[in-house]
N, C-alpha and C positions, 0 to 999 in steps of 0.2 A: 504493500500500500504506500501510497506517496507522501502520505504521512507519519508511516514508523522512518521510510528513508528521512525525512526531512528531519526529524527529531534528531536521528541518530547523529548529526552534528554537534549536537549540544554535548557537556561532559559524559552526562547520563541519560541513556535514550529513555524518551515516556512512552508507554501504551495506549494506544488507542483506547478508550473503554467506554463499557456499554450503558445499560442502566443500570439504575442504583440495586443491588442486592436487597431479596423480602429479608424482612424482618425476623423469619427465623435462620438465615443465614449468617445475618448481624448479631444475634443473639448468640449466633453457636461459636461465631467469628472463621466458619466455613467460610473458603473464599476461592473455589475450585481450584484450576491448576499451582494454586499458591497455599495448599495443603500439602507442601511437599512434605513439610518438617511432620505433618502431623497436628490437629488440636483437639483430640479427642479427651484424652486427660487432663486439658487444660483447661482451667478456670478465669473468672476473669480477677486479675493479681489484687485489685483495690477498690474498696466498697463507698470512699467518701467523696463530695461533692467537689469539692478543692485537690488539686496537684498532690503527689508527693514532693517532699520540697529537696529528694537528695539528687534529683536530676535538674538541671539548670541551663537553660538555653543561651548560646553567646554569639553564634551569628547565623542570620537565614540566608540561604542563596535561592532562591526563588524565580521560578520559572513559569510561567503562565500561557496560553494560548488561546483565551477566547473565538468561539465561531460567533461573529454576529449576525449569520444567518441562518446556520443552526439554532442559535439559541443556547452555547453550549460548552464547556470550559474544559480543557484538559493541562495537569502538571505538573511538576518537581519541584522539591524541597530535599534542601539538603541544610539541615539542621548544625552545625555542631553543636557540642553537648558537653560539660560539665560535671562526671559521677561524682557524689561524696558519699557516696554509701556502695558497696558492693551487694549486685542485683544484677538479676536477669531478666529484668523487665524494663520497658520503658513505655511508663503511659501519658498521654496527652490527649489534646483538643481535637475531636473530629465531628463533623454535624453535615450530616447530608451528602458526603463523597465517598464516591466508589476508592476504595483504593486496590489500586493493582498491581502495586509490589512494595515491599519496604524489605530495606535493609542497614545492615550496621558494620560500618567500616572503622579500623582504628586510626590513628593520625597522621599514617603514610597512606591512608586511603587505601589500604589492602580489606578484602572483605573478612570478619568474622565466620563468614560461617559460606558454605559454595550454595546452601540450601535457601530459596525463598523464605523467610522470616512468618512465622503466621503471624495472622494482625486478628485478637479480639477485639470485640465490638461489647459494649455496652451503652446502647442507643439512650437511658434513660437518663445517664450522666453527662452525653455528649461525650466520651470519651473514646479513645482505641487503646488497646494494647500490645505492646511488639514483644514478640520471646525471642532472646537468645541463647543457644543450648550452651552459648560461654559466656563466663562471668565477665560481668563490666566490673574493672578494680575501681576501689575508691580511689582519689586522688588522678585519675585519668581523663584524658577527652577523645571523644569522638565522634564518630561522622553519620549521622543518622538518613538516610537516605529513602524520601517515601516519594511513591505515583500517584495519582490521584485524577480522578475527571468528576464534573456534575453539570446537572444543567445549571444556565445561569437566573438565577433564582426569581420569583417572581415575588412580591412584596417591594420592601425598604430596607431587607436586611441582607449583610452579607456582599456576596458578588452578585450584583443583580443587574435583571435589563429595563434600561428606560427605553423610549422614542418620544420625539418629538416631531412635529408638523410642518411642511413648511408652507408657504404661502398659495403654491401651485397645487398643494394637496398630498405632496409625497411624504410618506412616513420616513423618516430616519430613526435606525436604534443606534444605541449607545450601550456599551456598560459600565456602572459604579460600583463603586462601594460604602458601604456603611456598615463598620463595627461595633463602636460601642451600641451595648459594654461585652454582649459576650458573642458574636458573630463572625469575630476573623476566620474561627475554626469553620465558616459556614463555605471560604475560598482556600483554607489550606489546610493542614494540619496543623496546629502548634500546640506551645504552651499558653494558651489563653486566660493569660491570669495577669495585674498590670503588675504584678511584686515581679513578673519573671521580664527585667528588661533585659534587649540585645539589641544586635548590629542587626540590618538588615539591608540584602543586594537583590534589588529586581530586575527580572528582566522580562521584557513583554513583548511576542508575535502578535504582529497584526499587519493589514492588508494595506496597503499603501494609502486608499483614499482616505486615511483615518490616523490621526496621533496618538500617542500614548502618554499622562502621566503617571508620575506617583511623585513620592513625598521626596524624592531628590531630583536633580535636575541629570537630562539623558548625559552621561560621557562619550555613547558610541552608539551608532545605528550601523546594522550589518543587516544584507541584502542576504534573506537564505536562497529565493529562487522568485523570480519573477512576481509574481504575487506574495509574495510573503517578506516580509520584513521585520528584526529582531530591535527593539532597545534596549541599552543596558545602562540602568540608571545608576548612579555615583553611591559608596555604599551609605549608608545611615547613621544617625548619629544613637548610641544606644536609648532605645524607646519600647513603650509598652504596645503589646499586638494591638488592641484597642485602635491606636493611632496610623496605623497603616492605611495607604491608601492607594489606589491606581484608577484611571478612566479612560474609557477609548471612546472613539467620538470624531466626531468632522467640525470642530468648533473652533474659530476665530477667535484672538484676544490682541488685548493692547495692553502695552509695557512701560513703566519706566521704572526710576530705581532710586533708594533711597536714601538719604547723607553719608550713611554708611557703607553704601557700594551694595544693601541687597536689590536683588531684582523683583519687582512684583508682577503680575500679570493675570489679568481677566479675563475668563475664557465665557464665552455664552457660545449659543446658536447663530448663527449664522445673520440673520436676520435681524437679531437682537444687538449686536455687536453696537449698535449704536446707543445701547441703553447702557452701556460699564465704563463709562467715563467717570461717573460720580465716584462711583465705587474705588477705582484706580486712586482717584484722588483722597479719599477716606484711607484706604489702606497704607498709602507711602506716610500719610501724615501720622496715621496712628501707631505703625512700626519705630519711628523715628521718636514719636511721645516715650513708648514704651520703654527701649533701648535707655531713655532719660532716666524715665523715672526710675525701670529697676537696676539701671545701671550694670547692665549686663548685654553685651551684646547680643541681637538674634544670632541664633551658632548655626542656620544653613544658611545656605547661597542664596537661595532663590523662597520667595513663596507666590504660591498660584489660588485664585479664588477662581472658582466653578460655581456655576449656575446650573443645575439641574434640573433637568424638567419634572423628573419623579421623587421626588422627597420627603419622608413623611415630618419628620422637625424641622425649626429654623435653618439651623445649619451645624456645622459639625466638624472639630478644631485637629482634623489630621493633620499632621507636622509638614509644614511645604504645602501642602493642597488642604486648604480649605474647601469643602463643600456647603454648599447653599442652598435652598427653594430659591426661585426666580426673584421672588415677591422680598426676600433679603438680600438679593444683591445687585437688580436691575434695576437703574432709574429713570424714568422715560418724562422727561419735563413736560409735554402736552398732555400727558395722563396722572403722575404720581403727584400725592398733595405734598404737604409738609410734613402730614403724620407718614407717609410713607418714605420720605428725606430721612427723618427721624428714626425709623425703624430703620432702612438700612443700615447707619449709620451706627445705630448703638449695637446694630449684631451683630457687624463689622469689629465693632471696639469689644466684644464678649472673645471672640473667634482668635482673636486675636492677645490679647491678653491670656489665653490657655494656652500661646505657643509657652510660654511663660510658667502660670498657672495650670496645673495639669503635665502639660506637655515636658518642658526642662523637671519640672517637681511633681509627683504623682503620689496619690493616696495610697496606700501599702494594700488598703483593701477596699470594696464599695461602699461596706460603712461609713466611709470618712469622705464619699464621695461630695458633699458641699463644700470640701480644701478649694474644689475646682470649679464648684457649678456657683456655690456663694460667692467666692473671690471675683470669680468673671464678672458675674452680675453687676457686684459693687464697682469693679472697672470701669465698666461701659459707661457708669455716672462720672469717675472722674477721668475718664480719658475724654469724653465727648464734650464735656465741663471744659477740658484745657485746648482741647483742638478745635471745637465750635462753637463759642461761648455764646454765640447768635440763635441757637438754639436751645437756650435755656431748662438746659436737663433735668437741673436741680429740681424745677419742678416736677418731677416724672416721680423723682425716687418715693415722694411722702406715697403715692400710688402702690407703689411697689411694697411698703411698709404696711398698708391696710389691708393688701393681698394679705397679707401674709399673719396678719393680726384676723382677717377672716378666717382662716383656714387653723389657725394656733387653738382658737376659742373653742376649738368642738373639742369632744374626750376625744374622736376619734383622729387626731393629731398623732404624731410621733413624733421622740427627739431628733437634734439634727444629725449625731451621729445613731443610727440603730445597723441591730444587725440584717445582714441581709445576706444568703445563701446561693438559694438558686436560680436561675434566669430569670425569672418573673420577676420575685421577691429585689432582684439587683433593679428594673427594668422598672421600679414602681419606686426608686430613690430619687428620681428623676423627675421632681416634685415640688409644689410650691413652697416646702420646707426647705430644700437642699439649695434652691435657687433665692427665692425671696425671702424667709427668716432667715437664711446666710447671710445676705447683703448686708439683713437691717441690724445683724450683732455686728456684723464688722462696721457699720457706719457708727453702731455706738460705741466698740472700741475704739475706732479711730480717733470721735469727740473726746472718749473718756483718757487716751495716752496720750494726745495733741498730733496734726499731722507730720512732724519731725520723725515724732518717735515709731510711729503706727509705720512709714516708712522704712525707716532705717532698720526695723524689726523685721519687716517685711524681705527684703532687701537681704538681710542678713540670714532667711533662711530659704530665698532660693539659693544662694551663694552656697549654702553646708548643706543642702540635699540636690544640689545641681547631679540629673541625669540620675537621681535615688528614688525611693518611698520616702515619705511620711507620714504621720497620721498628728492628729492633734495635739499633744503632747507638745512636738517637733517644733510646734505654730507658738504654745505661749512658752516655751523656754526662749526662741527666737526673740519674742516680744518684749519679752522681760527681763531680755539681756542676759541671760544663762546660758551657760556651756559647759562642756567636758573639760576636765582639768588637760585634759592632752590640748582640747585649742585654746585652754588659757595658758598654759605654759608655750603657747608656742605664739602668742604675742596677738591672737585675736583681740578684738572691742570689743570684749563679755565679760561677766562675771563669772567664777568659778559658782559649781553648786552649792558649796557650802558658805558661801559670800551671798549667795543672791536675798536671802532675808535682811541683810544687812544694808544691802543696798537696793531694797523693794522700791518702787515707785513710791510717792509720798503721796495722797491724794486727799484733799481736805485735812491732812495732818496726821492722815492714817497710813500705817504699811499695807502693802498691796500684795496679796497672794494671786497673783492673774489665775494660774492656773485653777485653783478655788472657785475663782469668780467665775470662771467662765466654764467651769465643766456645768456649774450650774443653768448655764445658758445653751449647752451641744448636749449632755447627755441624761435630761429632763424635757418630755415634752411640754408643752404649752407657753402660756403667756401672763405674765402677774398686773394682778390691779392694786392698783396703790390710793387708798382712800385716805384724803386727805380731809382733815377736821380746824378746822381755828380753834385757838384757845389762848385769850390772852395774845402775850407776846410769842406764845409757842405755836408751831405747827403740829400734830399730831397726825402721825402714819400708821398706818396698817397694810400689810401684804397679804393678799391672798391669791390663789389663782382664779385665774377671767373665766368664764364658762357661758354660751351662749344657748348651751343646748339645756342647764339645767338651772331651774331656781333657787335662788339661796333657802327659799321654804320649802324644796323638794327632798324629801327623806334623804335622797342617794350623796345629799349635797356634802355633810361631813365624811363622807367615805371618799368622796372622788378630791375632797381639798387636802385630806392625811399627807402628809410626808411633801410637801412643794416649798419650796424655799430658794428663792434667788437672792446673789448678791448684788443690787439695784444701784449702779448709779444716777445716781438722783440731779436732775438738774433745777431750779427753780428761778422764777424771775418775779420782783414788786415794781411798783411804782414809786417807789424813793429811790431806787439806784439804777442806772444802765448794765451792771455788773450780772454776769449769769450767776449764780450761786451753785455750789456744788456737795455734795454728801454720797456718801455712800452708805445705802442701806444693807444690812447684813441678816437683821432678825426681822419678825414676827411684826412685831410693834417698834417704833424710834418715833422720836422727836428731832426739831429742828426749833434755835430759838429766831423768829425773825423780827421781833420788836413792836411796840404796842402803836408806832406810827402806821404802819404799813397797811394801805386799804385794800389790796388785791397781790391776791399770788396767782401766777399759772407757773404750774408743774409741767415738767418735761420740754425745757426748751427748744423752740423748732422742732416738735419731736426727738431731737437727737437718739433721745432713749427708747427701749423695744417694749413698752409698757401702758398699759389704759392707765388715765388717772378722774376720779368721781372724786367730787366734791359735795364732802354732805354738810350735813347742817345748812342749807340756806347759801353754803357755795355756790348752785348753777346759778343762784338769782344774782350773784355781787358777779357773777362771768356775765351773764345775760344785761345787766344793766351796765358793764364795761363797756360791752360791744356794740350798743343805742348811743349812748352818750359819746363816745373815743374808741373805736375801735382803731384804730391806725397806733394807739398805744402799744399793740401788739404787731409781731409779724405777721405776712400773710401766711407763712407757715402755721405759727401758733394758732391762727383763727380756721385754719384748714382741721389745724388736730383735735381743738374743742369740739370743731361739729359732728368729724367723725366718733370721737367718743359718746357724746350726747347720744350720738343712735346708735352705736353698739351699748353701750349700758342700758336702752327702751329694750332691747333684743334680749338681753341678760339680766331683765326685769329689775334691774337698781334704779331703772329713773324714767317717770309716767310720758309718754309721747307725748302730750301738748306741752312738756318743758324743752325738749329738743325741739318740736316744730319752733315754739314761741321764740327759741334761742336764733334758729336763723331768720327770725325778722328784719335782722338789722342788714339784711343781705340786700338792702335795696338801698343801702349808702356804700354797698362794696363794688370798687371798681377791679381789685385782680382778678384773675381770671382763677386760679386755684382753687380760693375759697368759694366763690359763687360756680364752680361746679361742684364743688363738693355737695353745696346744699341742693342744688339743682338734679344733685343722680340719687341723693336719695329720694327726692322723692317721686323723679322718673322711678325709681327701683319699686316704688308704694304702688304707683299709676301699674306697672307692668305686671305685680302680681295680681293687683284687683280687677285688671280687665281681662284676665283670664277665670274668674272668678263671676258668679251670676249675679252685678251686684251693680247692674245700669246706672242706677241714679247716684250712685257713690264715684261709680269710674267716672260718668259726664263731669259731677260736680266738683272733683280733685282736679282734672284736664281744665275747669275752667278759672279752678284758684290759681294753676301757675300759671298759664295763659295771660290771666291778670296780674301777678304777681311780677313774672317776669318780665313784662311788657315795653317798658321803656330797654331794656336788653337787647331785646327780639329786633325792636324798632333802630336799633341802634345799629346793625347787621348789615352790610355792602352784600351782594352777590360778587365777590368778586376777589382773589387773591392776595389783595392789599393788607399791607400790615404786620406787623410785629407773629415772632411764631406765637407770643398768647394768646393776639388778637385773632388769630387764624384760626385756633385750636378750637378757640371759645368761640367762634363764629358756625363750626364744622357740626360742634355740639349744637349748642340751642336754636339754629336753624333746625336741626333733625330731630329734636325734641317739639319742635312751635310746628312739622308738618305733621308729623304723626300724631298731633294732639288735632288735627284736622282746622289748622290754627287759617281761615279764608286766605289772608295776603300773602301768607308762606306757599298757602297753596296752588295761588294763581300764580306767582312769579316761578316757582318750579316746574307749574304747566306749560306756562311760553317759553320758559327756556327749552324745557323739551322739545317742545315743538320746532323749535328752533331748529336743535339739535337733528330730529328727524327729518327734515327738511333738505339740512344738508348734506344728506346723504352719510351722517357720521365726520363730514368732513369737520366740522366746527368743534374746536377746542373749548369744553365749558372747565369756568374755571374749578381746577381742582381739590380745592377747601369744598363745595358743595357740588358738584358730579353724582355721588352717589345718593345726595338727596332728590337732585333732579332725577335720575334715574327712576328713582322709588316712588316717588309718586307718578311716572309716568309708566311704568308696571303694572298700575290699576286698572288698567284696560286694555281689551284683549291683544290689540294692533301694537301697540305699547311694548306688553309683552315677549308676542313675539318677535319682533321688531330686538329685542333688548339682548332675545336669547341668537337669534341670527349675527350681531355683536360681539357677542362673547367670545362666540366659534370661530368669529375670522380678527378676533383681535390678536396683536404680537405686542400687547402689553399686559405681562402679568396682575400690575397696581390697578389697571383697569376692568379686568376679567373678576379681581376680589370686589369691586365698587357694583358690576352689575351683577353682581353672583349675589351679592346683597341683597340686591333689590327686586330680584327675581323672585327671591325667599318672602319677599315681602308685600305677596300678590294677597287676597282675600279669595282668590278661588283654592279649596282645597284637590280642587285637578290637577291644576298647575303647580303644588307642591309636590304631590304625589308621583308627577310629571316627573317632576327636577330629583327626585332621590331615584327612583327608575334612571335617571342620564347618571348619574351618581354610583349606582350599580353596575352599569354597564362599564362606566372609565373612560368613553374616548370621548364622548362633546366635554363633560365634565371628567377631570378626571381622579384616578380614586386617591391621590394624597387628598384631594380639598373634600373627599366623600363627609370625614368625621367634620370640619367645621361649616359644612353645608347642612347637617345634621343639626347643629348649635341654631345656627340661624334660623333655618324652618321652625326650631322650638320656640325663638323667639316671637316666632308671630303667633298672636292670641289664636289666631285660626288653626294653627298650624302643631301646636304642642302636645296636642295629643297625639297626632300624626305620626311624629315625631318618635315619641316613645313607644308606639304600637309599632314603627319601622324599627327602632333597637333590638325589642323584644323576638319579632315574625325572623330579622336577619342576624340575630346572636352569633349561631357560628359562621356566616359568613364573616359578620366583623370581624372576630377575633383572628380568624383567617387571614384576613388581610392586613389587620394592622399588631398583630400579636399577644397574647394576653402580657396586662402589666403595664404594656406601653401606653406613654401620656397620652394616647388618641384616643384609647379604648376608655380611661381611666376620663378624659374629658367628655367622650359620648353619656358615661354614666352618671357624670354628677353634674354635666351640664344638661341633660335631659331630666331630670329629675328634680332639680333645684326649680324651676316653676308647678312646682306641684305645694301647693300647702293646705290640702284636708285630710280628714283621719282614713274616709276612704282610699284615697291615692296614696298615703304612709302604707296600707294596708297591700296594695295591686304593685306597687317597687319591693314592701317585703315577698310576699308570694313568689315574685318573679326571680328574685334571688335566691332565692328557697328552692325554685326547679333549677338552679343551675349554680347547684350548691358545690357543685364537687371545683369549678370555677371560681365563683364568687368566694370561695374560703380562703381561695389563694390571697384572693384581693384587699388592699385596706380602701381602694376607692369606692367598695360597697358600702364599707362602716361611714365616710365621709357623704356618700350622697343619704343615706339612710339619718345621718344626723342634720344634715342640712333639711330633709322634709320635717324631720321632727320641727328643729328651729323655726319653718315657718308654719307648721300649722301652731304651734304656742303662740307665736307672735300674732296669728289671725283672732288666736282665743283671745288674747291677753286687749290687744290694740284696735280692732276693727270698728269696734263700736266708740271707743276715745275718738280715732281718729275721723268716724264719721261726724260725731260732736263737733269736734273742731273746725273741720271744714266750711259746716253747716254755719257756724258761728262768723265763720272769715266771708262767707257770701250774704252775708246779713247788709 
């Protein structure tokens, strides 16, 4: 065949192979002609989920051969290896590949054994096993040599195939990859674990009309035979399998390079090519940030961002190739707003920041996975803070802080380090814990050691785990200046260990145990409330933990508060001094004295700190009459956090809803844009449950208090791009709020401009701040419609496909949703990454949410099929389809449901999270429905 001859150029020729062996062949690790040795007595060597740790991988040679028109992958690995244990076995990562031959050579490359090696299988652990009938000594290396083919996968994981469209109608594929966290093994065999770093040398056959990368840049292209063509890419710097990547493809990019001499480069489609200019320029700036700030250079040559058409996350921080969804790294100026400027931009500064984070320094295990997903996170605020200050990030993160204060308040939270085992369990870390409560402790460490210190900490332990593991520990001895007497005898900036109490941080006059303080913050779930009391000159505090799902008068309450105890830095602000105040709270109960002048405290400056704070005794009335009389006494931060707290404490039953409504009254002298959405999404958030809900004169009547309410706002609104990113933000919002409240003047000017828009044939640019509102109201009608969806299919702007994909969702006929998850199923008008938040959106519409969750429930195992159990898609379908439900019957029709698909749901914590979020809202409907109708009723009087 002309393809065993063509292989057999390489060092070690590959086999052609067939399909994948059943399952009881895998099981028995029967592998026909490669039964020479025998595996009938043989067992499979290791029963645990994790490696043995006395085999150690040190460099891969990697050989690959994608058919992109088969559909189909054949290749070689040639491991070397490590013993520290003397064993005749060696077992690793295998998931889905034929293999059809493996062998084990010693360090002059002579074979062990003349006999094909048998290879068990234990498909349950994702593992293989290779016998040799000679012992591997400890203390020795060798050369592990396996074959392997499979098809190229279909999903997001692994080696897999996309295509893309082009404008004449022809399909193009492609193939990628995506690892994390445990799918390398799904394109090779290895050590799939990130503690096992190595070198790693690829090389890649493919057909002339098409490139190849991976995560080094080519050193040599060799011509095997006409049609066929090999890269061999430069070798790697030692990294975790996770991190690996390759792509083949027909895609265009643009280059340039960055102070430091690396090379960047944006690859898209073809047609697209015109959309990664933005992007280019994001990434030279923020590699150059980077390099500053941790004062480390990037250690490759080259890095490449990819756009891929099939993607099911943002993007995904492989070393040298980055990978991306379209919609994070194309910018298309006539279609992309500012929020979509913004998004590229800060996922750009995430991706990037893991070359660093993660990538140079990696978690020893997936429990410690928020080192890399928290750290990013918090980057993207200060990298895009220093690189685009015109985009005003800052404001973003308080966002990111409430996330994460939503999701903390339910019991069904976890700490931010827990444990986590097997694919799923790893695949479900991946969470708004590990990403957004990561941020928000390191943004309050940051506050709490000054930006010097939080730096230079920083700083100091990529330096002493460059190219290693670490886990948390590693993070606050860094921080706190601690080290091994070997790097303090050998003349580092640290404290030895038995010095470092001596020389703790001093904080309010206190010695600082970080380590202390902060395990209380990674390895305890939740989130504490800090009730603050006046007394006199004194303040009086109390800590407890926040809970939204149960009431302080609900029996369960003193069992679920037992044993919770953070070390709280406390920040507080008066009206006698400009000075932040500072404390650290350590116990149960503290005091604070602040003096018998002082008429107003707020607690927790700018939010800094990761904490609710309620003000009893008569406290929301001295905030509430604050904020009428002087509200600009405060930041716009501080008057964002008051309100959010106001309506999480209504939710957590500490504080009656017409005290939070009443609190943002004074929202009609606020001119930021921060604060007056804050109070504006709650109570869209009110409006959204109740009009799914049969409860007409309530939903008219709340639609007509903001309508009037917001009015001078609304009226205040351009159709048009101008302005500040606030003004634009704030523009994007309560336009889309004022049409869907069916508000007449929103609603004519969205009509004509559609019309507009339809007139010219698609050709007219509407401005991008309000596109998708035009859109959506021009979707209400059948011509409209379809008009919108014939758009979609021929548009070559991703920013624009998510604006009418939108609006699409947001039809009133239940045909035409029903329609659109059907296109959603099928993949190619729509296609199946956007399936799960096409799912989101239908649910948002009142029409539409049942739909919604009857389509979850009837396509269960397709879901999971396609987007995995565990993963955030699956994990978002179920609590975002679920979280619009708030009565006892629908708690009842979500329990059931996870009840028949119990052997699933058990694996999951995102059943325990949506299952508490319905709880949360049907209490909130008990507790509030009937106040907030009062109030309303009162405000329309």
């Amino acid at each position: 065949m002309a393809l065993v001859s063509l292989f057999a150029l390489s060092l070690f020729h590959v086999f052609l192979v067939g399909s994948q062996p059943n399952s009881s062949q895998q099981a028995s690790g029967h592998q026909g002609a490669q039964s020479l040795l025998g595996t009938d007595n043989l067992s499979f060597p290791w029963s645990r989920l994790r490696l043995p740790r006395y085999i150690v991988p040190l460099h891969y040679r990697l050989l690959l051969h994608p058919d992109l028109e088969n559909l189909n992958f054949t290749g070689s690995v040639q491991i070397q290896i490590d013993v520290q244990n003397n064993t005749n076995w060696v077992v690793l990562h295998s998931k889905g590949l034929q293999i059809s031959r493996a062998t084990i050579l010693n360090q002059n490359l002579a074979h062990l054994s003349e006999q094909v090696l048998p290879v068990l299988h234990n498909p349950s652990h994702e593992q293989i096993g290779i016998f040799s009938p000679r012992v591997l000594s400890s203390g020795q290396k060798y050369f592990l040599y396996i074959e392997f083919g499979a098809k190229l996968a279909e999903g997001f994981y692994g080696f897999y195939k996309s295509t893309y469209r082009t404008s004449s109608g022809e399909t193009r594929n492609l193939a990628s990859t995506h690892f994390e966290p445990t799918s390398a093994r799904m394109a090779f065999p290895c050590f799939d674990e990130p503690i096992f770093k190595a070198n790693f040398s690829v090389r890649i056959r493919r057909s002339p009309e098409y490139i190849s990368l991976s995560n080094m840049p080519v050193v040599k292209t060799v011509k095997i035979s006409n049609d066929l063509i090999e890269d061999r890419f430069a070798a790697s710097v030692k990294m975790s399998t996770y991190l690996v990547a390759f792509v083949i493809c027909d895609f265009k990019s643009v280059t340039a390079t960055t102070s430091s001499g690396v090379k960047v480069s944006i690859y898209a489609a073809a047609e697209k090519w015109s959309q990664t200019n933005y992007a280019l320029e994001v990434a030279v700036k923020m590699l150059d940030f980077y390099e500053e700030y941790f004062n480390i250079r990037y250690p490759l040559p080259k890095q490449d961002l990819i756009a891929i058409p099939d993607f099911q996350s943002g993007a995904m921080e492989n070393w040298g190739l980055t990978t991306y969804r379209e919609t994070s790294l194309l910018f298309d100026p006539p279609t992309s707003s500012i929020s979509d400027k913004l998004w590229v931009t800060m996922v750009i500064g995430h991706e990037l920041a893991h070359q660093w984070f993660g990538n140079l320094v990696t978690m020893k295990w997936w429990n410690d996975i928020w080192l890399n997903e928290g750290f990013a996170r918090y980057m993207e605020y200060i990298s895009v803070e220093a690189t685009y200050p015109e985009l005003k990030v800052d404001e973003y993160l308080l966002d990111t802080c409430f996330a994460a204060v939503g999701h903390d308040s339910l019991n069904s939270s976890r700490p931010i380090s827990s444990p986590a085992e097997n694919p799923t369990q790893i695949k479900e870390m991946f969470d708004t814990v590990s990403y957004d409560k990561g941020a928000c402790v390191l943004h309050m460490l940051r506050h709490f050691l000054t930006d010097d210190v939080f730096q230079s900490g920083i700083v100091r332990y990529l330096r002493k785990y460059s190219y290693k593991n670490a886990h948390n520990q590693d993070l606050w001895d860094s921080l706190a200046n601690t080290c091994s007497e070997e790097d303090f005898i050998s003349g580092e900036h640290c404290y030895s260990s038995s010095q470092a109490t001596k020389n703790a941080y001093l904080f309010a006059g206190e010695h600082l145990d970080l380590t202390a303080m902060m395990n209380t913050w990674t390895l305890q779930k939740g989130i504490p409330l800090v009730t603050v009391t006046r007394k006199g000159s004194r303040l009086l505090l109390r800590q407890d933990r926040f809970l939204r799902t149960v009431l302080p008068s609900d029996p369960l309450w003193p069992m679920l508060q037992k044993g919770f105890l953070w070390h709280i830095p406390l920040t507080y602000k008066t009206d006698v001094s400009s000075t932040i105040h500072r404390h650290l709270m350590t116990t149960q109960t503290d005091s604070i004295h602040i003096g018998e002048e002082v008429s107003w405290v707020k607690v927790n400056a700018d939010m800094t700190g990761y904490y609710v704070v309620h003000y009893e005794d008569g406290g929301w009335d001295e905030i509430n009459k604050l904020l009428r009389e002087n509200h600009t006494a405060l930041s716009y931060k501080d008057r964002s956090h008051l309100i959010h707290n106001a309506f999480q404490l209504v939710t957590a039953g500490h504080l009656p809803i017409n005290k939070a409504l009443d609190l943002i009254g004074y929202l009609r002298y606020e001119s930021h844009t921060v604060p007056l959405l804050q109070g504006l999404g709650y109570l869209e958030a009110f409006y959204r449950l109740i009009e799914k809900r049969h409860e007409p004169e309530l939903t008219q009547n709340l639609g007509t208090y903001i309508l009037r309410f917001f009015r001078a706002v609304i009226d205040q609104q351009t159709w048009s791009d101008s302005g500040s990113v606030s003004e634009r933000r704030l523009r994007s919002e309560v336009l889309s709020l004022a049409c869907h409240l069916d508000d007449p003047p929103c609603l004519e000017r969205a009509q004509q401009s559609f019309k507009d828009w339809l007139q010219s044939n698609g050709t007219l640019n509407l401005p991008t701040d309000v596109a998708e509102i035009v859109y959506t109201v021009g979707a209400q009608d059948n011509d409209g419609w379809t008009s919108l969806l014939h758009a979609y299919n021929n548009s070559l702007s991703a920013a624009q496909k998510h604006k009418i994909l939108f609006a699409l969702t947001h039809s009133r006929d239940t045909n035409k949703l029903e329609r659109l998850l059907e296109l959603g199923v099928e993949g190619k008008v729509i296609r199946s990454q956007d399936l799960s938040s096409l799912i989101l959106m239908v649910a948002r519409n009142p029409r539409g949410y049942q739909l919604a969750w009857t389509f979850v429930k009837t396509n269960w195992d397709m879901l999971v099929k396609r987007f995995q159990l565990g993963s955030f898609c699956i994990r978002n379908i179920l609590i975002g389809t679920t979280g619009h439900f708030s009565s006892p019957k629908e708690l009842t029709e979500v329990q059931l449901f996870f009840e028949s698909i119990k052997e699933q749901s058990s694996q999951l914590r995102a059943t325990q999270v949506a299952l508490d979020n319905v709880r949360k809202n049907v209490r909130w409907f008990q507790r509030n429905l009937e106040p907030l109708r009062d109030w309303v009723n009162d405000q329309l009087k």
